[in-house]
Each structure stands twice: as C-alpha cells, then as structure tokens.
mmCIF file of the N, C-alpha and C atoms, coordinates in Angstrom:
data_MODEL
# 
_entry.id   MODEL 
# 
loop_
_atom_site.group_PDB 
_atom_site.id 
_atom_site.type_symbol 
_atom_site.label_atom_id 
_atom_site.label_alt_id 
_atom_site.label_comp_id 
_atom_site.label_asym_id 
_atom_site.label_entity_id 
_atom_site.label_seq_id 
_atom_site.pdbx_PDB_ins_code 
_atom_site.Cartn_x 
_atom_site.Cartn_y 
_atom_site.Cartn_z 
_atom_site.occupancy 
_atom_site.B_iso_or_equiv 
_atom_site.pdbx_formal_charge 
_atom_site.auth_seq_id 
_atom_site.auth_comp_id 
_atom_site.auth_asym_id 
_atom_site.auth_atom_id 
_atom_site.pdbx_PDB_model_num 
ATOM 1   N N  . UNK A 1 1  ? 0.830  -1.192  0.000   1.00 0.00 ? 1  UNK A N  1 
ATOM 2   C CA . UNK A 1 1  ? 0.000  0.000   0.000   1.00 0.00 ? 1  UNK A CA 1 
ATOM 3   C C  . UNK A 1 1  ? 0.871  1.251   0.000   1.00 0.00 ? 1  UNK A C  1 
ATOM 4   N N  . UNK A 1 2  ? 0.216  2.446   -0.868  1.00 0.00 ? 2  UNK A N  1 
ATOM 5   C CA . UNK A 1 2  ? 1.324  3.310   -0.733  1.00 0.00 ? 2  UNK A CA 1 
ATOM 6   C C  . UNK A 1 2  ? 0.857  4.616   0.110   1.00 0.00 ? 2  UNK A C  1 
ATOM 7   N N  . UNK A 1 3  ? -0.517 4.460   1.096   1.00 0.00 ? 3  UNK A N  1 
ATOM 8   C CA . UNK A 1 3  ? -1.097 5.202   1.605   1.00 0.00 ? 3  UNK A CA 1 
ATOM 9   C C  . UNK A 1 3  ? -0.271 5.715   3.161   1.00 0.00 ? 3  UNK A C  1 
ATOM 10  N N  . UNK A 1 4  ? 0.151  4.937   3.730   1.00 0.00 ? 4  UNK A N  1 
ATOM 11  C CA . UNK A 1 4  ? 1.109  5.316   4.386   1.00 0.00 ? 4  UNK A CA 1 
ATOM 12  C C  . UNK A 1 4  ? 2.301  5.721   4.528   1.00 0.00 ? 4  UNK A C  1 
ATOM 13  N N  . UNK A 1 5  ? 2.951  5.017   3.525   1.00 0.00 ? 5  UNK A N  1 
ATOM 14  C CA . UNK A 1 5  ? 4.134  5.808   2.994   1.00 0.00 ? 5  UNK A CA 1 
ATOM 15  C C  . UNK A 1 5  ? 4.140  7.526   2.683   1.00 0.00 ? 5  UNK A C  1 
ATOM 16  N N  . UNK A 1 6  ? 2.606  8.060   2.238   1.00 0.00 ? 6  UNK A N  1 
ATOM 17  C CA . UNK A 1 6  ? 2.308  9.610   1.752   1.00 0.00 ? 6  UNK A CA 1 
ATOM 18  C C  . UNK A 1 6  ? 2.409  10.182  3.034   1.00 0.00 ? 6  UNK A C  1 
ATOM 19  N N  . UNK A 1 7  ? 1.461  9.519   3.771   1.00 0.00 ? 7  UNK A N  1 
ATOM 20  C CA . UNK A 1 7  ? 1.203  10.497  5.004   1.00 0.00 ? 7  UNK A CA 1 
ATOM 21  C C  . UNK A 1 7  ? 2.500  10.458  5.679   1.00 0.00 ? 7  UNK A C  1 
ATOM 22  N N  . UNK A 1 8  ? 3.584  9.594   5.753   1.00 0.00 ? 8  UNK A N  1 
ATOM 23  C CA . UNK A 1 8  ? 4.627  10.219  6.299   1.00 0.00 ? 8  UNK A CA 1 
ATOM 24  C C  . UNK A 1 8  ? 5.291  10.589  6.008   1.00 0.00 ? 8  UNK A C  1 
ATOM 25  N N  . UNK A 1 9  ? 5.184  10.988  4.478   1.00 0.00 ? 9  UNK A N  1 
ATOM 26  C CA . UNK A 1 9  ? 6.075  11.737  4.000   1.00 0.00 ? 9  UNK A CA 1 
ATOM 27  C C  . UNK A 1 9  ? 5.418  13.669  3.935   1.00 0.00 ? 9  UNK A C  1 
ATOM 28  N N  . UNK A 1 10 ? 4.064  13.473  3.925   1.00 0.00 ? 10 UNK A N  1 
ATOM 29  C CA . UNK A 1 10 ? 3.194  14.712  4.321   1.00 0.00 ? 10 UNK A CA 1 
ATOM 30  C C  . UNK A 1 10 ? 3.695  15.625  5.674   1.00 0.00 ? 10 UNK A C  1 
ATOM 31  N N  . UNK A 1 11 ? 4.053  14.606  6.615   1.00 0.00 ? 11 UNK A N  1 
ATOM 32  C CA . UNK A 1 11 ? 4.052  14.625  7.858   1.00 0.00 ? 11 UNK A CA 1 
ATOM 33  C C  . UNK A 1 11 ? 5.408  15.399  7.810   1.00 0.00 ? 11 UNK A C  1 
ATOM 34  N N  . UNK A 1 12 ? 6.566  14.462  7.050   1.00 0.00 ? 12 UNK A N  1 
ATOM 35  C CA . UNK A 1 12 ? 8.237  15.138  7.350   1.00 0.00 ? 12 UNK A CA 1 
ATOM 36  C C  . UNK A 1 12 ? 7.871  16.583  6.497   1.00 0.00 ? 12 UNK A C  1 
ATOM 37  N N  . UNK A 1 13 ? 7.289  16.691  5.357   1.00 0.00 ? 13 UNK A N  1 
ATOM 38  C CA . UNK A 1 13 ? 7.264  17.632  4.685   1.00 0.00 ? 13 UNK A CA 1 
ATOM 39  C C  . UNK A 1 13 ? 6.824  19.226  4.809   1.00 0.00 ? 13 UNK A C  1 
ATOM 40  N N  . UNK A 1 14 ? 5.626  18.835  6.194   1.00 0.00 ? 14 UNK A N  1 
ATOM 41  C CA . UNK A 1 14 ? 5.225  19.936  6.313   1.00 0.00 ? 14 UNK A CA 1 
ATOM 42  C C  . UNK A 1 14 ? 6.024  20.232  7.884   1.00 0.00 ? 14 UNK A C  1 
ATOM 43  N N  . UNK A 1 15 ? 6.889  19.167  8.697   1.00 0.00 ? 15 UNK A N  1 
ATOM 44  C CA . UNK A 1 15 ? 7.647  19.671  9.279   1.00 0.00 ? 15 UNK A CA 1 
ATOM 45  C C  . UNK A 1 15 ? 9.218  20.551  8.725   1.00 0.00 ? 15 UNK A C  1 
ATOM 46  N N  . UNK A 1 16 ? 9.569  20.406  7.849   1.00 0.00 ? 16 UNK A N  1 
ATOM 47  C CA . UNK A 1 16 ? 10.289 20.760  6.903   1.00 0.00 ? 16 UNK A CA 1 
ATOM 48  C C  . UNK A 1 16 ? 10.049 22.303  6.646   1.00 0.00 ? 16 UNK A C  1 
ATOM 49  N N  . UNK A 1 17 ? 9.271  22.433  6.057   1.00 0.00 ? 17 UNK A N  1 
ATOM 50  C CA . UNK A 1 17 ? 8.624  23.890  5.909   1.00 0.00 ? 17 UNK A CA 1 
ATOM 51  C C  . UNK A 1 17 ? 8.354  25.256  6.537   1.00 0.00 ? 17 UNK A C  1 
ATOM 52  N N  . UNK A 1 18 ? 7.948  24.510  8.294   1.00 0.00 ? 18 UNK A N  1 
ATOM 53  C CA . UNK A 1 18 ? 7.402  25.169  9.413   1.00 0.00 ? 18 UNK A CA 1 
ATOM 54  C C  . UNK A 1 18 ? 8.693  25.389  9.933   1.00 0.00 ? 18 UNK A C  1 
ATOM 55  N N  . UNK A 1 19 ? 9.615  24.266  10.003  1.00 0.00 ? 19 UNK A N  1 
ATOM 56  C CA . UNK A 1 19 ? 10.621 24.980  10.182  1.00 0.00 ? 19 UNK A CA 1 
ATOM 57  C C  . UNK A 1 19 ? 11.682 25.966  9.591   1.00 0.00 ? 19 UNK A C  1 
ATOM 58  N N  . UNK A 1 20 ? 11.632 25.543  8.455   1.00 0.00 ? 20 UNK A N  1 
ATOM 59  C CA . UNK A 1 20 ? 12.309 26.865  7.548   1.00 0.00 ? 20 UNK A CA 1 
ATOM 60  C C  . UNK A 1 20 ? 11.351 27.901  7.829   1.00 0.00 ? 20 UNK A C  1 
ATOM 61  N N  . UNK A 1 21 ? 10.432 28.625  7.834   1.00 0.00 ? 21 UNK A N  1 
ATOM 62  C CA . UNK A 1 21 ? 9.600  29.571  8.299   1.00 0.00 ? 21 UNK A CA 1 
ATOM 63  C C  . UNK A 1 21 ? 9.898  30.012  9.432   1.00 0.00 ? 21 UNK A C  1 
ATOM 64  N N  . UNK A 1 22 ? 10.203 29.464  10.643  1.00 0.00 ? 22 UNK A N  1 
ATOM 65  C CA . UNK A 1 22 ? 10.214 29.830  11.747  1.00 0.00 ? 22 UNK A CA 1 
ATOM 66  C C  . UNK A 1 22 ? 11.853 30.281  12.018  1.00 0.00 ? 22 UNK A C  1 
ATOM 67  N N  . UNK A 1 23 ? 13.242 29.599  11.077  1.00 0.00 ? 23 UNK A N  1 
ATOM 68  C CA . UNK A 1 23 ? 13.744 30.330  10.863  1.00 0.00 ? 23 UNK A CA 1 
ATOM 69  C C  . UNK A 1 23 ? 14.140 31.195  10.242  1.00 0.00 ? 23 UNK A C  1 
ATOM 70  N N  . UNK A 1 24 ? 13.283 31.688  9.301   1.00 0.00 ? 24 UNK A N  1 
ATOM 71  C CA . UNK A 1 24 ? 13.723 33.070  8.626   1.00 0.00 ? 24 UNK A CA 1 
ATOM 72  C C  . UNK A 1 24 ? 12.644 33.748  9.457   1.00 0.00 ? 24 UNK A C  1 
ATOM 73  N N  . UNK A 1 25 ? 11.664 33.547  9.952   1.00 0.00 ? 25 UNK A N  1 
ATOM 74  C CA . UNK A 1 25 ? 11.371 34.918  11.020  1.00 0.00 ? 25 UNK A CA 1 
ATOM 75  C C  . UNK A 1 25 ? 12.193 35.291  11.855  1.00 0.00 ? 25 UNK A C  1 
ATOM 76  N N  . UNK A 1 26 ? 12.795 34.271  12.697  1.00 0.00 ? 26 UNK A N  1 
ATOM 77  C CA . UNK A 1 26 ? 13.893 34.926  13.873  1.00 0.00 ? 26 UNK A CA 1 
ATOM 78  C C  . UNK A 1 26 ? 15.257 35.303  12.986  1.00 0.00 ? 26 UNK A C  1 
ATOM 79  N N  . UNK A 1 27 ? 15.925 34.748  12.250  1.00 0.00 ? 27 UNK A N  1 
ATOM 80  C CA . UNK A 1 27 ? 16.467 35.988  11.525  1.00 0.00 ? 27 UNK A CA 1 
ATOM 81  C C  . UNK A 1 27 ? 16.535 37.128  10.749  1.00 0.00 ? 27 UNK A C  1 
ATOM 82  N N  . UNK A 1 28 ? 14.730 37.060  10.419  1.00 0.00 ? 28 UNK A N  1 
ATOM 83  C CA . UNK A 1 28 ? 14.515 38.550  9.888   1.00 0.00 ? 28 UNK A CA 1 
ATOM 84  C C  . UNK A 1 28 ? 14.447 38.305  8.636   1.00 0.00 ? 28 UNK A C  1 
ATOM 85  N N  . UNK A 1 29 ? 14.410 37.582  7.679   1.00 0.00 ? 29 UNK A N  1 
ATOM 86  C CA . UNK A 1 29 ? 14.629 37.250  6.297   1.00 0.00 ? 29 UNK A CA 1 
ATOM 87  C C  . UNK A 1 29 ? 12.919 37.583  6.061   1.00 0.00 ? 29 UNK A C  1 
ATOM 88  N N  . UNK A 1 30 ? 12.073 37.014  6.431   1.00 0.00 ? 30 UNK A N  1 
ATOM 89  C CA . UNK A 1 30 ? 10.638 37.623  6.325   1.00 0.00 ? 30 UNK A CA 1 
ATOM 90  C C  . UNK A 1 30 ? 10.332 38.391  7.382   1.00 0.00 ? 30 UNK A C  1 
ATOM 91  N N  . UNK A 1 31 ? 9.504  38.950  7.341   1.00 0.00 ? 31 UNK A N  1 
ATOM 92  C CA . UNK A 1 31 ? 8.542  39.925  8.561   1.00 0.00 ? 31 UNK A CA 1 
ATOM 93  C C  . UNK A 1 31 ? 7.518  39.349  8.516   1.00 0.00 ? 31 UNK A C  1 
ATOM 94  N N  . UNK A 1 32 ? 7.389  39.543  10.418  1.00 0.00 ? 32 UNK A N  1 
ATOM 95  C CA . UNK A 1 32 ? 6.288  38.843  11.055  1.00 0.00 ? 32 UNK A CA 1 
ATOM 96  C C  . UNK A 1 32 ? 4.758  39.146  10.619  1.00 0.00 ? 32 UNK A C  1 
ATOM 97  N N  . UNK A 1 33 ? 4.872  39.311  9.310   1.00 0.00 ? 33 UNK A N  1 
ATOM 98  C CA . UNK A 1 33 ? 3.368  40.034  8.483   1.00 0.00 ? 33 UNK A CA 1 
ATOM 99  C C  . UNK A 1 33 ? 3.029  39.031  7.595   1.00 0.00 ? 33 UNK A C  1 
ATOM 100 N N  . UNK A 1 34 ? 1.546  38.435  7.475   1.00 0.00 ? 34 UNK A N  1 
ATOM 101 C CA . UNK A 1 34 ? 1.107  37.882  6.101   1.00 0.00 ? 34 UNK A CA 1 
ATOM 102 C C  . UNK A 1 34 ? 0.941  38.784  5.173   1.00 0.00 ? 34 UNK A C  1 
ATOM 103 N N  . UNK A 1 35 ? 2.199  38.065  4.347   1.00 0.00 ? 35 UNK A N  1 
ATOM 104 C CA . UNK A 1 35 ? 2.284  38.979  2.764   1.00 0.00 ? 35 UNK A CA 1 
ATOM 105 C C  . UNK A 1 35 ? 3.296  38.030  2.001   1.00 0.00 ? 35 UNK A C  1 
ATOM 106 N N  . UNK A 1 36 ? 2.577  38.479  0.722   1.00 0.00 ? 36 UNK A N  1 
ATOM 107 C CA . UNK A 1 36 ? 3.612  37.336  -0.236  1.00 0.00 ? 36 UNK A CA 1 
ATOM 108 C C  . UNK A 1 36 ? 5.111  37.366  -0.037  1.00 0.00 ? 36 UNK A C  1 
ATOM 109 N N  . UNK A 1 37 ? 5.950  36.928  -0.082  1.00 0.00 ? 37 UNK A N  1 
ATOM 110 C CA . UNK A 1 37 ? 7.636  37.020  -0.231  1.00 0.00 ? 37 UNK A CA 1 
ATOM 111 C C  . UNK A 1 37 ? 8.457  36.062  -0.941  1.00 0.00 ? 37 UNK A C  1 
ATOM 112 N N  . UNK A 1 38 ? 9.568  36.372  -1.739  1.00 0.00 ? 38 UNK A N  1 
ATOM 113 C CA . UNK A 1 38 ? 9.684  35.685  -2.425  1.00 0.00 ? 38 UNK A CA 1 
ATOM 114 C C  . UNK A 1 38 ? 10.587 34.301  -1.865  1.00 0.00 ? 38 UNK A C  1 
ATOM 115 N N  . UNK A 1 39 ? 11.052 34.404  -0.912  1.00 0.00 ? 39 UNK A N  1 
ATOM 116 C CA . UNK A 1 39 ? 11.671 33.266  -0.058  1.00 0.00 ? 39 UNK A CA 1 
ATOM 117 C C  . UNK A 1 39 ? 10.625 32.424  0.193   1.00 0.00 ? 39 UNK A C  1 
ATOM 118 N N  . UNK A 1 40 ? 9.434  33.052  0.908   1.00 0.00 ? 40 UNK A N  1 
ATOM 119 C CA . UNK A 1 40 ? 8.400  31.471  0.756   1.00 0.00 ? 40 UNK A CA 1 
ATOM 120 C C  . UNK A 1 40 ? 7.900  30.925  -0.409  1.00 0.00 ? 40 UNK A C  1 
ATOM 121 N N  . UNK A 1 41 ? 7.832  31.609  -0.986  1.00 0.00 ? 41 UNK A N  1 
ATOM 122 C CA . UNK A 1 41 ? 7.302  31.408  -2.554  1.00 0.00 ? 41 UNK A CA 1 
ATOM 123 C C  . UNK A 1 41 ? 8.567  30.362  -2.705  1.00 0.00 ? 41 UNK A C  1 
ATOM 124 N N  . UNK A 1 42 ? 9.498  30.475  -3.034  1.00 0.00 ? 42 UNK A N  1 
ATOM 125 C CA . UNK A 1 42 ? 10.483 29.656  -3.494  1.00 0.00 ? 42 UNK A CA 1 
ATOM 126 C C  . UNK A 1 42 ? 10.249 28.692  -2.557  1.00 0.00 ? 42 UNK A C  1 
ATOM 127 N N  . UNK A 1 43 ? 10.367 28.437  -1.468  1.00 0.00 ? 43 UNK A N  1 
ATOM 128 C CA . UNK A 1 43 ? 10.419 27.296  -0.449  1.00 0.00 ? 43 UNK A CA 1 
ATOM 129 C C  . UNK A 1 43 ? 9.092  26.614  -0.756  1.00 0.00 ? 43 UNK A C  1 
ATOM 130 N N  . UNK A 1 44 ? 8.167  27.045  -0.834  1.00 0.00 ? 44 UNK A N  1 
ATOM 131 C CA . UNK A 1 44 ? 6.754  26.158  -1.069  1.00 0.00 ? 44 UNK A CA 1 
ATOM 132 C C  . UNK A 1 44 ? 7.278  25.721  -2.539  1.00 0.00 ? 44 UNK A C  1 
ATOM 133 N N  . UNK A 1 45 ? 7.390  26.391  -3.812  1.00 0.00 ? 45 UNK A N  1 
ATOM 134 C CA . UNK A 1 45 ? 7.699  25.508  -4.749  1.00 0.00 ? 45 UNK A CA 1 
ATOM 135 C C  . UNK A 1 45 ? 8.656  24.356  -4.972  1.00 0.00 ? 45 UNK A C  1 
ATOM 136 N N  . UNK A 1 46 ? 9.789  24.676  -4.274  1.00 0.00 ? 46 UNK A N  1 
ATOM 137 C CA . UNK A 1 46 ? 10.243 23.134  -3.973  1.00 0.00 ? 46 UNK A CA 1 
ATOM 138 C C  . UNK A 1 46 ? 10.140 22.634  -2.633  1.00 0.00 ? 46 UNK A C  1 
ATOM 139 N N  . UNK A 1 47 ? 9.229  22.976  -2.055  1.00 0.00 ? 47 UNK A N  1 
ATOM 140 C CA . UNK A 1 47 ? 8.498  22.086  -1.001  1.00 0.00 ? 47 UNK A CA 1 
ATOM 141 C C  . UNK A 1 47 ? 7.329  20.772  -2.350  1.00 0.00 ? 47 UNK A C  1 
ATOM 142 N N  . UNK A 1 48 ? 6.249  21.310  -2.838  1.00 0.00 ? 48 UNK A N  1 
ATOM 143 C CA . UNK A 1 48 ? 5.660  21.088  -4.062  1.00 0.00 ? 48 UNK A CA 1 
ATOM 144 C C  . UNK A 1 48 ? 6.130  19.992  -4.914  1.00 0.00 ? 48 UNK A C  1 
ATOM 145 N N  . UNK A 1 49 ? 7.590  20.072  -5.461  1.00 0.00 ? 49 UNK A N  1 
ATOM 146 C CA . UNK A 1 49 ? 8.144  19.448  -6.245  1.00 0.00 ? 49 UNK A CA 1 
ATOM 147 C C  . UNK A 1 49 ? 8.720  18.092  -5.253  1.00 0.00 ? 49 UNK A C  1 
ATOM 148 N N  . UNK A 1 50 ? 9.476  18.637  -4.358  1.00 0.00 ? 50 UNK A N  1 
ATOM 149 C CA . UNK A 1 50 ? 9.791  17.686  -3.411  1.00 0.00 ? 50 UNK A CA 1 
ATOM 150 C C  . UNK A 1 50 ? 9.061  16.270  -2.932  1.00 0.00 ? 50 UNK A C  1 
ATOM 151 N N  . UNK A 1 51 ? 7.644  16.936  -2.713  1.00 0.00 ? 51 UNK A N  1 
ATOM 152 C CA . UNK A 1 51 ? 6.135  16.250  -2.131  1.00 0.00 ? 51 UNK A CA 1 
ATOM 153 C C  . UNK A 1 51 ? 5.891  15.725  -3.555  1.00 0.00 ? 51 UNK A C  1 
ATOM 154 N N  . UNK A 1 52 ? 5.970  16.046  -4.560  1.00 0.00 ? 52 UNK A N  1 
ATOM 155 C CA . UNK A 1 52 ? 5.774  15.471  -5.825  1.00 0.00 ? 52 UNK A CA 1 
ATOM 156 C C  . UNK A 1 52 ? 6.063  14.016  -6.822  1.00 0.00 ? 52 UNK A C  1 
ATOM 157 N N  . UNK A 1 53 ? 7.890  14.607  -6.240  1.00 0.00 ? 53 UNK A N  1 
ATOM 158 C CA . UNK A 1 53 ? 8.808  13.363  -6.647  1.00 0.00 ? 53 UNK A CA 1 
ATOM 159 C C  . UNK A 1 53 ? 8.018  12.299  -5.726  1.00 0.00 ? 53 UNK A C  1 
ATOM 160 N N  . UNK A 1 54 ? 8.594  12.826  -4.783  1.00 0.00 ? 54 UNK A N  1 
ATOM 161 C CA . UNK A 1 54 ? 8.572  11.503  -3.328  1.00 0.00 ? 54 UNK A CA 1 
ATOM 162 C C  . UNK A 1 54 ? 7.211  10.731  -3.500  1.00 0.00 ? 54 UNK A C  1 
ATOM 163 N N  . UNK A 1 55 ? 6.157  11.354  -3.631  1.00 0.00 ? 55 UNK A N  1 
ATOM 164 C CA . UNK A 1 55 ? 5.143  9.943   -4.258  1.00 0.00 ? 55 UNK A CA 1 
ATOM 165 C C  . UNK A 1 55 ? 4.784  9.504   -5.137  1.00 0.00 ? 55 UNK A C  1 
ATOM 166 N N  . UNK A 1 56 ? 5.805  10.078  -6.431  1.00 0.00 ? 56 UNK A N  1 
ATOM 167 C CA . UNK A 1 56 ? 5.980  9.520   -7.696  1.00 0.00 ? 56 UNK A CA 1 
ATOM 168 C C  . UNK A 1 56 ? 6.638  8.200   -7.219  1.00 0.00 ? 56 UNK A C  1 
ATOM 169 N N  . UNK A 1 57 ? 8.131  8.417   -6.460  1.00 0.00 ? 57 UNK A N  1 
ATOM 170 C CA . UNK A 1 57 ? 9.128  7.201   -6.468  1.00 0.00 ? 57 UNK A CA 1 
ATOM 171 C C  . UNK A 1 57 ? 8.484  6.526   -5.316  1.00 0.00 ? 57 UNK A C  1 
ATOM 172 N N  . UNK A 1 58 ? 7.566  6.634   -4.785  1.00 0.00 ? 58 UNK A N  1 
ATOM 173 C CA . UNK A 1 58 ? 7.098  5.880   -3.770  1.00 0.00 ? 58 UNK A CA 1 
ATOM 174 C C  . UNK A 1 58 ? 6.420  4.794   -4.866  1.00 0.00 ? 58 UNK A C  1 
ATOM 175 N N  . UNK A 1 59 ? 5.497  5.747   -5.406  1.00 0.00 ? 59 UNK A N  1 
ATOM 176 C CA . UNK A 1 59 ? 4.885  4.408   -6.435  1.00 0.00 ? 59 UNK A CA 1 
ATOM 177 C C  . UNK A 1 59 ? 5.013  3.691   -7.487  1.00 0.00 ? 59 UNK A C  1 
ATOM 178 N N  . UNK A 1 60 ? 6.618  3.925   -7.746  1.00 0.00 ? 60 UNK A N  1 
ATOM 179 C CA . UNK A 1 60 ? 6.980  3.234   -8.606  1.00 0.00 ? 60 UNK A CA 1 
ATOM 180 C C  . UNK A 1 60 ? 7.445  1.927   -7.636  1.00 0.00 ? 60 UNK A C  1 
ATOM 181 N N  . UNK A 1 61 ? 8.351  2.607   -6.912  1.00 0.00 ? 61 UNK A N  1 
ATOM 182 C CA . UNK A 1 61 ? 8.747  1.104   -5.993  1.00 0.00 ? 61 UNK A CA 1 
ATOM 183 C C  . UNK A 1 61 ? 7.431  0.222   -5.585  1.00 0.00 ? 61 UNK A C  1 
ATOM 184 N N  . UNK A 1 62 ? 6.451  0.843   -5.229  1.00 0.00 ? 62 UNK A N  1 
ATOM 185 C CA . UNK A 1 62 ? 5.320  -0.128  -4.842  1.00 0.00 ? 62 UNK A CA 1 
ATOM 186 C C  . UNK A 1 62 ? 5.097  -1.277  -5.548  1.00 0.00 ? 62 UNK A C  1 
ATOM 187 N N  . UNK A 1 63 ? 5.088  -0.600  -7.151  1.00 0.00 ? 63 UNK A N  1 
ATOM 188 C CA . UNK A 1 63 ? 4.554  -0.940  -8.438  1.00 0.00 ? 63 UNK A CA 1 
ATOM 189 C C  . UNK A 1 63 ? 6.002  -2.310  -8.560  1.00 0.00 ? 63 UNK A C  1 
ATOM 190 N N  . UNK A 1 64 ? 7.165  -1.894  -8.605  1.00 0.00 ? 64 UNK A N  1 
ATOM 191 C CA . UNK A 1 64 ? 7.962  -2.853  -8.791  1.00 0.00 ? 64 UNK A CA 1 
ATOM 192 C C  . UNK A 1 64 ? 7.931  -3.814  -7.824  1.00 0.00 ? 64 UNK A C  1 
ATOM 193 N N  . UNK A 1 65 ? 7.911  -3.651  -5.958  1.00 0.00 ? 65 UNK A N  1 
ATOM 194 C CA . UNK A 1 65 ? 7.912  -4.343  -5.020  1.00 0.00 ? 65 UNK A CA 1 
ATOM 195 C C  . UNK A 1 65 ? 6.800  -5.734  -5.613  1.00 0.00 ? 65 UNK A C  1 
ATOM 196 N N  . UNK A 1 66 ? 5.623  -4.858  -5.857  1.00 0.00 ? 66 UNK A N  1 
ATOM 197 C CA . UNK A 1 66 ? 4.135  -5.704  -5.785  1.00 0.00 ? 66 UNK A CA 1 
ATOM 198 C C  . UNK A 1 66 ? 4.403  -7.009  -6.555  1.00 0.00 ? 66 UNK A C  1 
ATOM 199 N N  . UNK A 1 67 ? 4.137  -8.429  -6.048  1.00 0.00 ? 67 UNK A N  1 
ATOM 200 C CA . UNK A 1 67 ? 4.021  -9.263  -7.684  1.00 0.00 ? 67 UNK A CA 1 
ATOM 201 C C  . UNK A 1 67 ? 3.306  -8.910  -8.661  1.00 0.00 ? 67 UNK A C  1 
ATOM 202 N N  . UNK A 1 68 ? 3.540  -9.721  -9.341  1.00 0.00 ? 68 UNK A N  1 
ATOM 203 C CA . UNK A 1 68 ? 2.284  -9.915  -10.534 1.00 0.00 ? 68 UNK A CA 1 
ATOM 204 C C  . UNK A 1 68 ? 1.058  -10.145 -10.235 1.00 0.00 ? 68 UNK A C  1 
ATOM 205 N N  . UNK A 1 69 ? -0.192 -9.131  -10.943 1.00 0.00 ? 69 UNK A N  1 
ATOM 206 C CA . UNK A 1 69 ? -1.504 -9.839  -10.423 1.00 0.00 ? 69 UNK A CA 1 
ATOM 207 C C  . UNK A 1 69 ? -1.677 -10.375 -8.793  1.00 0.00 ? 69 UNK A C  1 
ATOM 208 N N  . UNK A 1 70 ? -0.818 -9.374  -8.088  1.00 0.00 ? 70 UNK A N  1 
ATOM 209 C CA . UNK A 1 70 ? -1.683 -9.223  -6.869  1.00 0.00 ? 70 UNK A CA 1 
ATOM 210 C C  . UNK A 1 70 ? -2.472 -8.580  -6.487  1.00 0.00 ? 70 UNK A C  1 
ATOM 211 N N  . UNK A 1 71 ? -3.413 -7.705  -7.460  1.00 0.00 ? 71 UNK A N  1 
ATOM 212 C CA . UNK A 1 71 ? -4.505 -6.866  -7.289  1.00 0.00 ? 71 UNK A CA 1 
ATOM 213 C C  . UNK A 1 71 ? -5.825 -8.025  -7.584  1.00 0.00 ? 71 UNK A C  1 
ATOM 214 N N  . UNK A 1 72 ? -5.589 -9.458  -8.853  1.00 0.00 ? 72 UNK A N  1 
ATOM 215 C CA . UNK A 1 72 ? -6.554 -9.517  -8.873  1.00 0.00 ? 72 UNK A CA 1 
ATOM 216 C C  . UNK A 1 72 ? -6.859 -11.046 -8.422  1.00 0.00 ? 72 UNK A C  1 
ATOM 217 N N  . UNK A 1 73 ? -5.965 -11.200 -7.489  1.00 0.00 ? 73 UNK A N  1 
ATOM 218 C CA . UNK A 1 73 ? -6.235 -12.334 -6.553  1.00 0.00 ? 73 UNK A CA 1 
ATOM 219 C C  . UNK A 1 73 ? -6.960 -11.864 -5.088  1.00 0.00 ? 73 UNK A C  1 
ATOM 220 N N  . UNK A 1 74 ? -8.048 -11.967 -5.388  1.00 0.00 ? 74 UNK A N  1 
ATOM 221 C CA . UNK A 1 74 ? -9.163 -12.115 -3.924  1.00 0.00 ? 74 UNK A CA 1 
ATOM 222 C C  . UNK A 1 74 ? -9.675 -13.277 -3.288  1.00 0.00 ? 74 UNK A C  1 
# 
C-alpha cells in the first residue's frame, strides 16, 4: 500500500517547511506580516516538487515491489 508511505512523507514535509519559516522569522529574512515574499514562494515551490517526486518514487517502488496480479487475486 502506498497510503502510508504519503502520510509520512506529508508529515516530514510539512515539518520541513514550518521549520524553515520559523527560521527566517527569527532571523529577519521575512517579517512577522502575512504577505507574499519571495523566499516562501520559493520554499513552497520546492516544497511542491519535493512532495511530488517523493510519491511519484514511492509508487513506482510499490509498483515494482508488488508481484504480478496481486490486485486480482481475492
């Protein structure tokens, strides 16, 4: 299944993020204001791409792990 594999990769990903955020506020790189900037902008897009790959190659390995026609043995 590759449903768990997402969510923990959801999980590292959006810890990933929160923390880059939390340090460019304490060094000042953004201000403590909601408003666009181009540092998050960049960080969410390869946050995006990142979250992208990773359950692309998740499901390829699934796809290779899985045998043959183990979907349609019930």
């Amino acid at each position: 299944m590759v449903i768990p594999p997402i969510n923990a990769c959801i999980g590292d990903l959006s810890t990933i993020l929160i923390s880059k955020f939390t340090t460019y506020l304490y060094i000042g790189s953004i201000p403590p204001k909601i408003q666009k900037s181009e540092t998050l902008k960049n960080n969410f897009i390869a946050l995006l791409v990142t979250g992208i790959l990773s359950v692309l190659f998740l499901i390829i390995i699934s796809i290779i792990i899985s045998p043959p026609n183990s979907l349609s043995n019930s």
